[in-house]
PLY file of the C-alpha trace (Angstrom):
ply
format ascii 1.0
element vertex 387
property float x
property float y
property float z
element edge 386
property int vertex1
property int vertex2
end_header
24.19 -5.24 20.59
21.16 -7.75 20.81
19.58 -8.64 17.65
16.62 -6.61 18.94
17.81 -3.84 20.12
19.79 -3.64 16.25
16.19 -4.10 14.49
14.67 -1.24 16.63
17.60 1.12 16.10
17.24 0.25 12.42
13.51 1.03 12.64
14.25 4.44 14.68
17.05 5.78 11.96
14.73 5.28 9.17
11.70 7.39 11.71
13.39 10.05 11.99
15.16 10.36 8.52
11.81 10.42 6.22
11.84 10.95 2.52
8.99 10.82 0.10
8.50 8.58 -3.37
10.84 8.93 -5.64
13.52 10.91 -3.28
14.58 7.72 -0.92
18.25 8.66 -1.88
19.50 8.39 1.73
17.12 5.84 2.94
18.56 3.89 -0.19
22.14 4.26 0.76
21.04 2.87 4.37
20.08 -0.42 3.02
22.66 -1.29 1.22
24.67 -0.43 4.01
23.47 -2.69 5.99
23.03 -5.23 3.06
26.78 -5.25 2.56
27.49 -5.27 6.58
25.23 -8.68 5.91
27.59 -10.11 2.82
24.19 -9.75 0.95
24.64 -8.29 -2.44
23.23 -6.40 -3.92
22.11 -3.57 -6.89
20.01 0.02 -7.11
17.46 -0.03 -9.81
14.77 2.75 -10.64
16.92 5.49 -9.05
16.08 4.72 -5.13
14.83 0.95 -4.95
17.30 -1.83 -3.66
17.06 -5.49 -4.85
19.32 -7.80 -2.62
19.25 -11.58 -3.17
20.45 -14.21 -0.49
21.31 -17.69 -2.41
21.33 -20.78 -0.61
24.26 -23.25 -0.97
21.34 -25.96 -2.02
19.27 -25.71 -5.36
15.57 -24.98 -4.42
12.68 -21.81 -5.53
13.14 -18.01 -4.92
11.09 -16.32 -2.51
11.03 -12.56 -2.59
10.22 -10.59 0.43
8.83 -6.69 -0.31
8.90 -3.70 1.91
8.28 -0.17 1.15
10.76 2.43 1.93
8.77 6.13 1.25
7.20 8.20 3.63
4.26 10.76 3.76
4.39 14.57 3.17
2.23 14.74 7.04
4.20 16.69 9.56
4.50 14.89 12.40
3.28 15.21 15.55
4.95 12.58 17.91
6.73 13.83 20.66
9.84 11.32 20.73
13.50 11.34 20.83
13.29 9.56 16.83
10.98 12.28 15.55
11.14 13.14 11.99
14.06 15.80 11.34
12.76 16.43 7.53
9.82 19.07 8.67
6.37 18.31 6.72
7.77 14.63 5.91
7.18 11.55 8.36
6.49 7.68 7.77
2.70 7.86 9.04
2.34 4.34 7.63
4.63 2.47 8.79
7.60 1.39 6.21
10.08 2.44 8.48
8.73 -0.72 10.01
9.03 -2.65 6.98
11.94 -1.95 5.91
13.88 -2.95 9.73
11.45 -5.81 9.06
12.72 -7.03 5.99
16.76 -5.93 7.00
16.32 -8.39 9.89
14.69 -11.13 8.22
17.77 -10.73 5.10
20.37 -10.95 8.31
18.82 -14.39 9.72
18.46 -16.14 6.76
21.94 -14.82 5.19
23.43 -16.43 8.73
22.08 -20.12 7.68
22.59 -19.53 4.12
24.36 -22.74 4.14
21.04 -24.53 4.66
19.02 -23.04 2.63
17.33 -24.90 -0.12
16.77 -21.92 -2.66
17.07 -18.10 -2.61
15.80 -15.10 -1.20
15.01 -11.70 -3.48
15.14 -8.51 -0.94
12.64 -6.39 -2.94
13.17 -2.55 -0.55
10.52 -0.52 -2.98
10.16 3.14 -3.66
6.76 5.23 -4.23
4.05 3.06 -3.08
2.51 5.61 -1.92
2.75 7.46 -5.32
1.18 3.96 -6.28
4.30 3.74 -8.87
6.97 1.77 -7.02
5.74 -2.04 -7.42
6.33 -1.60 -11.68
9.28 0.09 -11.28
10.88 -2.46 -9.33
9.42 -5.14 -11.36
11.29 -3.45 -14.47
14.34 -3.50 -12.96
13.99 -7.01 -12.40
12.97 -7.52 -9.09
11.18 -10.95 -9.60
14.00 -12.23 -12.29
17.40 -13.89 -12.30
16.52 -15.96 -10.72
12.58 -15.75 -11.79
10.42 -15.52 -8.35
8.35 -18.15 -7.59
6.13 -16.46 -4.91
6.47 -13.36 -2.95
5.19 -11.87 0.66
4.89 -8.81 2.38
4.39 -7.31 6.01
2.40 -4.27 7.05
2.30 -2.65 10.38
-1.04 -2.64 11.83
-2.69 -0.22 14.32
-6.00 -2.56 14.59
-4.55 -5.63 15.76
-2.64 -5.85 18.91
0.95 -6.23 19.12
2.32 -9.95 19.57
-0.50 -10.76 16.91
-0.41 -11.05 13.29
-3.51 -11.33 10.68
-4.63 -12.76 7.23
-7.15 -12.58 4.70
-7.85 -14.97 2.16
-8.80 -14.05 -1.46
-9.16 -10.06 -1.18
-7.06 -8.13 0.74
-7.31 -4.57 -0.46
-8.91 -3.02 -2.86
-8.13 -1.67 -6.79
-7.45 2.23 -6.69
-9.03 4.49 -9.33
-8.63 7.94 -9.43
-11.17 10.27 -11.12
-10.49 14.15 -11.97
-13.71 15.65 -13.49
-14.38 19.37 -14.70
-17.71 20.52 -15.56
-17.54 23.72 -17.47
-20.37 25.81 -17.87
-21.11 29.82 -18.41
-20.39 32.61 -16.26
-22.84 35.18 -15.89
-23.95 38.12 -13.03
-25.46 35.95 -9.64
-28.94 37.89 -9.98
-29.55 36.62 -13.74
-28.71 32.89 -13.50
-31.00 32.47 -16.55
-28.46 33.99 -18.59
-25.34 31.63 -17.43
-24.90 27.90 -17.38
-24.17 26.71 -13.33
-21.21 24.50 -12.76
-21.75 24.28 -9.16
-25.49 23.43 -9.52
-24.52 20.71 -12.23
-21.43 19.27 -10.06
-23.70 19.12 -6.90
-26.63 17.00 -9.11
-23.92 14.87 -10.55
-22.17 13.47 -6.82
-25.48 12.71 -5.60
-26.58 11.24 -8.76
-23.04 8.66 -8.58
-23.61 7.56 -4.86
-26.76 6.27 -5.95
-24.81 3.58 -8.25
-23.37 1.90 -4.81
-26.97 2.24 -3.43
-29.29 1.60 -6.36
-27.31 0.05 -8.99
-24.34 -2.65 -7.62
-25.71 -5.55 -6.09
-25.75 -4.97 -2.31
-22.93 -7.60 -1.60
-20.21 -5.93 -3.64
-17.98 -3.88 -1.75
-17.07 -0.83 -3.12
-16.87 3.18 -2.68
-16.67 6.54 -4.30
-15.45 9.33 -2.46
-15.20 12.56 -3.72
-12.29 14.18 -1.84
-12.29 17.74 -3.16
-14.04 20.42 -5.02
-12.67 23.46 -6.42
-14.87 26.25 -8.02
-16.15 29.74 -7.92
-15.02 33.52 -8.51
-17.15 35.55 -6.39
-20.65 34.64 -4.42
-22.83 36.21 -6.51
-21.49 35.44 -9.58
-22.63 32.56 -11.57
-19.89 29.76 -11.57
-18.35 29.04 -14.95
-16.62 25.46 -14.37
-16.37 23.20 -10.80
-13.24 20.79 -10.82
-14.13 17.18 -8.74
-11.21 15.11 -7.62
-12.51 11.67 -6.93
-11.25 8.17 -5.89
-13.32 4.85 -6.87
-12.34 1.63 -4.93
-13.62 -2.41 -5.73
-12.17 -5.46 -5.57
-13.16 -6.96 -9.29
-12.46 -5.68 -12.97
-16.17 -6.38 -13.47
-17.38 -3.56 -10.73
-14.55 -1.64 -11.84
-15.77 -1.21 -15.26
-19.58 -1.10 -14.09
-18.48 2.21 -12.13
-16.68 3.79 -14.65
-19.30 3.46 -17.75
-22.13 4.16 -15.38
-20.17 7.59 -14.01
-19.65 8.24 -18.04
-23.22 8.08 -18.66
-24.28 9.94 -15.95
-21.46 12.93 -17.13
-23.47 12.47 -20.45
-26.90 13.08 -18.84
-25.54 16.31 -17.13
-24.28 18.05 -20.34
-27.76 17.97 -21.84
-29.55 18.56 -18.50
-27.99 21.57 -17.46
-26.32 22.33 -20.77
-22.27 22.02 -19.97
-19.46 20.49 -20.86
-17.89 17.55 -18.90
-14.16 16.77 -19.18
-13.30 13.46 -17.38
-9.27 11.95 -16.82
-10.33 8.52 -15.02
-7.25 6.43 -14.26
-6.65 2.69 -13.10
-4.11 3.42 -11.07
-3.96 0.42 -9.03
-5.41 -3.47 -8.87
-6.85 -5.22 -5.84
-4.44 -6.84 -3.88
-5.66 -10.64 -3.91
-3.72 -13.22 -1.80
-3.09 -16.62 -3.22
-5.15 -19.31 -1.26
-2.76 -22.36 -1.01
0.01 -19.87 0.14
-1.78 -18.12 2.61
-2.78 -21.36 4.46
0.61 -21.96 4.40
1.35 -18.92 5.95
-1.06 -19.13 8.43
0.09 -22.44 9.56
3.42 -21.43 10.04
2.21 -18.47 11.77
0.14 -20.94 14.19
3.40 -22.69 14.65
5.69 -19.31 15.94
2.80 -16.86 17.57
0.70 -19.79 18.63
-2.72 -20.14 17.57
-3.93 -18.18 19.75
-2.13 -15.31 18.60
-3.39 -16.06 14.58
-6.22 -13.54 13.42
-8.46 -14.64 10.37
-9.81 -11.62 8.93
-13.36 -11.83 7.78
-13.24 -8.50 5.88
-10.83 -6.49 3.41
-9.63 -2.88 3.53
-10.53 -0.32 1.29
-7.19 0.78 1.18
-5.09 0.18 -1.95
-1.59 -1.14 -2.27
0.29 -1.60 -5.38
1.99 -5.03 -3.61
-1.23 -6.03 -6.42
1.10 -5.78 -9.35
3.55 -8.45 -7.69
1.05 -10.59 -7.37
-0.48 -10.08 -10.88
2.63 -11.88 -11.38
3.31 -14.24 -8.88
1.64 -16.28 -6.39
1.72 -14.35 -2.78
0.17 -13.20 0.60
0.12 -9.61 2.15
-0.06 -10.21 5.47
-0.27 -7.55 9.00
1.56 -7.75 11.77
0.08 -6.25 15.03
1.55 -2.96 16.51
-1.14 -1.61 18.52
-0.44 -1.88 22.33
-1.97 1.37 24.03
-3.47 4.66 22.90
-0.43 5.98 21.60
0.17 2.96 18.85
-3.51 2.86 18.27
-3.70 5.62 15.52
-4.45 5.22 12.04
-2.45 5.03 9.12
-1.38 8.70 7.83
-2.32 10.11 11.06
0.01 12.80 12.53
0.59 10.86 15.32
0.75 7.61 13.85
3.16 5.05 15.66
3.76 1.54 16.53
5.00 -1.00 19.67
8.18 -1.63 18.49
8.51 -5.14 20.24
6.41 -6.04 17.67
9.56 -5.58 14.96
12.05 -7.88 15.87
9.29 -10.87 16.31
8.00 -10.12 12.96
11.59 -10.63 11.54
12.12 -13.81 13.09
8.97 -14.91 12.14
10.03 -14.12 8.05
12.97 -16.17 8.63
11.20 -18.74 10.20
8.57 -18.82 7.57
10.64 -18.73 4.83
13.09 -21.28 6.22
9.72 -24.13 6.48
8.45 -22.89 2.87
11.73 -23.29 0.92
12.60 -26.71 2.68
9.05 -27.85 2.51
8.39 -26.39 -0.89
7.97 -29.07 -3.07
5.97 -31.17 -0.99
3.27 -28.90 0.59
2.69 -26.09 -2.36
0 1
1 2
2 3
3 4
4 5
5 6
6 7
7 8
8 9
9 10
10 11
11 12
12 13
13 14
14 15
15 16
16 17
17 18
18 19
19 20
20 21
21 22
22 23
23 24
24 25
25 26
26 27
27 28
28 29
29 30
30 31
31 32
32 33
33 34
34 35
35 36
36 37
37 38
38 39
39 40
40 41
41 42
42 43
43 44
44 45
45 46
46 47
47 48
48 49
49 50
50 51
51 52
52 53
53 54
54 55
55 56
56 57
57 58
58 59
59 60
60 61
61 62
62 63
63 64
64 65
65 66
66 67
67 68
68 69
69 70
70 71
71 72
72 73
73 74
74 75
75 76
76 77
77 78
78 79
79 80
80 81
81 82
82 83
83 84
84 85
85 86
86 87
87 88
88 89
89 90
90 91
91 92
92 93
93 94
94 95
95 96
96 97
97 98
98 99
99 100
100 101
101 102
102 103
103 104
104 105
105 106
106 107
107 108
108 109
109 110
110 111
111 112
112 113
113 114
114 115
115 116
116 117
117 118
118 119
119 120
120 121
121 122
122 123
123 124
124 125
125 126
126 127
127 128
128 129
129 130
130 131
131 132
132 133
133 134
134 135
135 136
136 137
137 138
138 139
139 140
140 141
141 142
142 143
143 144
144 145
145 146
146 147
147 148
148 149
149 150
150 151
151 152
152 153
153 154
154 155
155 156
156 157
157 158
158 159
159 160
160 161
161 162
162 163
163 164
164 165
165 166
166 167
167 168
168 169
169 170
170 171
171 172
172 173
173 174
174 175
175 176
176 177
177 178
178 179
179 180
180 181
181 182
182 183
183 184
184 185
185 186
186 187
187 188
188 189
189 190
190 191
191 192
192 193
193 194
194 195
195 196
196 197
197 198
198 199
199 200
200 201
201 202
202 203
203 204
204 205
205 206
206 207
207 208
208 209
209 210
210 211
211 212
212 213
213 214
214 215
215 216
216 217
217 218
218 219
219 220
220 221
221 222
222 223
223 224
224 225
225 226
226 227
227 228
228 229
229 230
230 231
231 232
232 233
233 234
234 235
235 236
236 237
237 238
238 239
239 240
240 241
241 242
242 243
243 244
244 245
245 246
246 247
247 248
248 249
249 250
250 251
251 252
252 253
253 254
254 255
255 256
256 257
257 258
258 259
259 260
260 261
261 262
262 263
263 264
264 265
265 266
266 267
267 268
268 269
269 270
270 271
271 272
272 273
273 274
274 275
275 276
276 277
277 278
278 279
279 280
280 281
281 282
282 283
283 284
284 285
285 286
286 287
287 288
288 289
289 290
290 291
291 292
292 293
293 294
294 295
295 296
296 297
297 298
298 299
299 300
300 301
301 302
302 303
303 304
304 305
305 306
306 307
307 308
308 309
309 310
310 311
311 312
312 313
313 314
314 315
315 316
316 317
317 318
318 319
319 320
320 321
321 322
322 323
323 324
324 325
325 326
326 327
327 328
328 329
329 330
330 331
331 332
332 333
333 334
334 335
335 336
336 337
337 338
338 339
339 340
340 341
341 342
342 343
343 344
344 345
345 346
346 347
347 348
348 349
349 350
350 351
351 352
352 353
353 354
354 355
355 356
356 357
357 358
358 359
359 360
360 361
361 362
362 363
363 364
364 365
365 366
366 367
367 368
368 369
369 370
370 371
371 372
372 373
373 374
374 375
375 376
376 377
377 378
378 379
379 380
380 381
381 382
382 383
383 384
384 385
385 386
């Protein structure tokens, strides 16, 4: 079997045997698998993540390489010969990917282990989806024994075309809060609204009273959004509505936005209770930090990107996502780049992340692998001199 054709069949197994956060028992089992069919060793920690470690035969620093093993509870769509056999479960965002990524980078570099100058950390992550996974892994000792020096991870994506790969300096993603908000007022008969306290009327005041602070109160230059996702209120339609609950996400890329936000939805909560004369109940969570890449390794990585795609083939992004990814705690950490990897070729691999259809050009896997290796190879041999 070519090393290609192993990488894809990897890649397939992992499609059409989805699990979500938390319950990657059998995707767990896979890895190590393979992991021991590689002499790499290796141990479980937080129930379903994998840590493997590759050490050189020469003393140098320990890169770790992350990829994210959960899927999505979307029910896929696809119509392929890999398609997800768990109904209502399918890896819409591409860690099936990842992880045949990462499995065929560990095999290349555990094949000139001899040569290496330093060590490799296999970091295969639960529940990033569940935004959970990155801390769990990190306190089961993902970047220690021996401590990481800098880390980097691959995502598939459906905006750049396959045979490319992008970066971003500075911000890459953004931090995730997530906002759950009831407004209780006092019920009372549809035809005497005088005598009842609205919910609904209050809730509707209040989210177009908070997407004025993007438009009137943040300085035009900071990106950032709140999105109000869904609403839940009501017993009958004419009856006055006695409490609205508003689940919410806020997204920026600074703690000093992020803090703006949240006072200035506080104060407008505040403002509704004695306006309309109910009672606001707010649970407003930081649930994850902006992923920002580390400048001097990110050249680096682009450099030795320009070196295996070409130059050509090298996209500088000019903007970040508002997506979150909790590869942020790593690098609260440690040094690192997030980086994406092209997998759009036609229609079909075009879709978005979490989309029913959502798939990828898998030619695109086994080059990404290489490329690890190869980039990993040039940083831990050139290490000392160019970091």
């Amino acid at each position: 079997m070519t090393f290609d054709k192993e990488i894809i069949d990897i890649r397939r197994h992992i499609h059409e045997n989805p699990e979500l956060g938390g319950n990657e028992f059998n995707t767990a089992k896979f890895i190590e698998t393979k992991l021991k069919s590689f002499n790499i060793p290796f141990k479980r920690v937080a129930n379903t993540g994998v840590i493997g470690t590759i050490s050189g035969l020469q003393k140098g620093k320990t890169i770790a390489l992350r990829a994210d093993i959960d899927a999505l509870p979307v029910c896929e769509e696809n119509n392929i010969k890999y398609k997800s056999v768990n109904r209502g479960i399918m890896h819409a965002c591409g860690h099936d990917a990842h992880v045949a990524i990462m499995l065929g980078a560990a095999k290349l570099l555990q094949n000139k282990r001899s040569a290496l100058k330093g060590n490799v950390r296999l970091i295969f992550q639960p529940s990033e989806e569940l935004s959970d996974g990155a801390k769990s892994m990190i306190s089961g000792g993902a970047l220690k024994t021996p401590n990481v020096d800098f880390i980097l991870a691959m995502h598939v994506s459906p905006w750049i075309k396959s045979g490319k790969i992008g970066f971003k300096y500075n911000e890459m993603m953004a931090g995730v809060d997530q906002l759950k908000i009831e407004i209780v007022g006092k019920i009372a008969h549809g035809a005497y609204p005088h005598e009842g306290k609205d919910a609904i009327l209050a809730s509707s005041v209040f989210i177009n009273m908070v997407q004025g602070i993007i438009s009137r109160e943040l300085d035009p230059l900071e990106n950032s959004v709140i999105t109000f996702g869904k609403i839940e209120g009501g017993d009958a339609y004419n009856v006055i509505c006695k409490k609205v609950t508003l689940h919410g996400t806020v997204r920026t890329f600074n703690n000093k936005t992020r803090n703006f936000i949240k006072k200035s939805i506080l104060n407008k909560l505040k403002g509704i209770e004695k306006s309309y004369g109910v009672k606001c109940n707010v649970e407003y969570n930081f649930i994850g930090k902006p992923v920002i890449n580390t400048l001097e390794i990110t050249k680096y990585c682009i450099q030795t990107a320009e070196e295996f795609y070409g130059k050509d083939n090298v996209e500088i992004l000019s903007k970040p996502s508002m997506g979150g990814e909790d590869f942020s705690e790593y690098l609260d950490i440690v040094p690192g780049n997030f980086m994406y990897v092209g997998t759009s070729k036609d229609k079909a691999t075009s879709n978005p992340w979490h989309h029913t259809n959502f798939n990828i050009d898998e030619d695109a896997i086994p080059k990404a692998s290489k490329y690890i290796a190869y980039a990993v190879d040039k940083f831990l041999n050139n290490i000392s001199a160019s970091l």
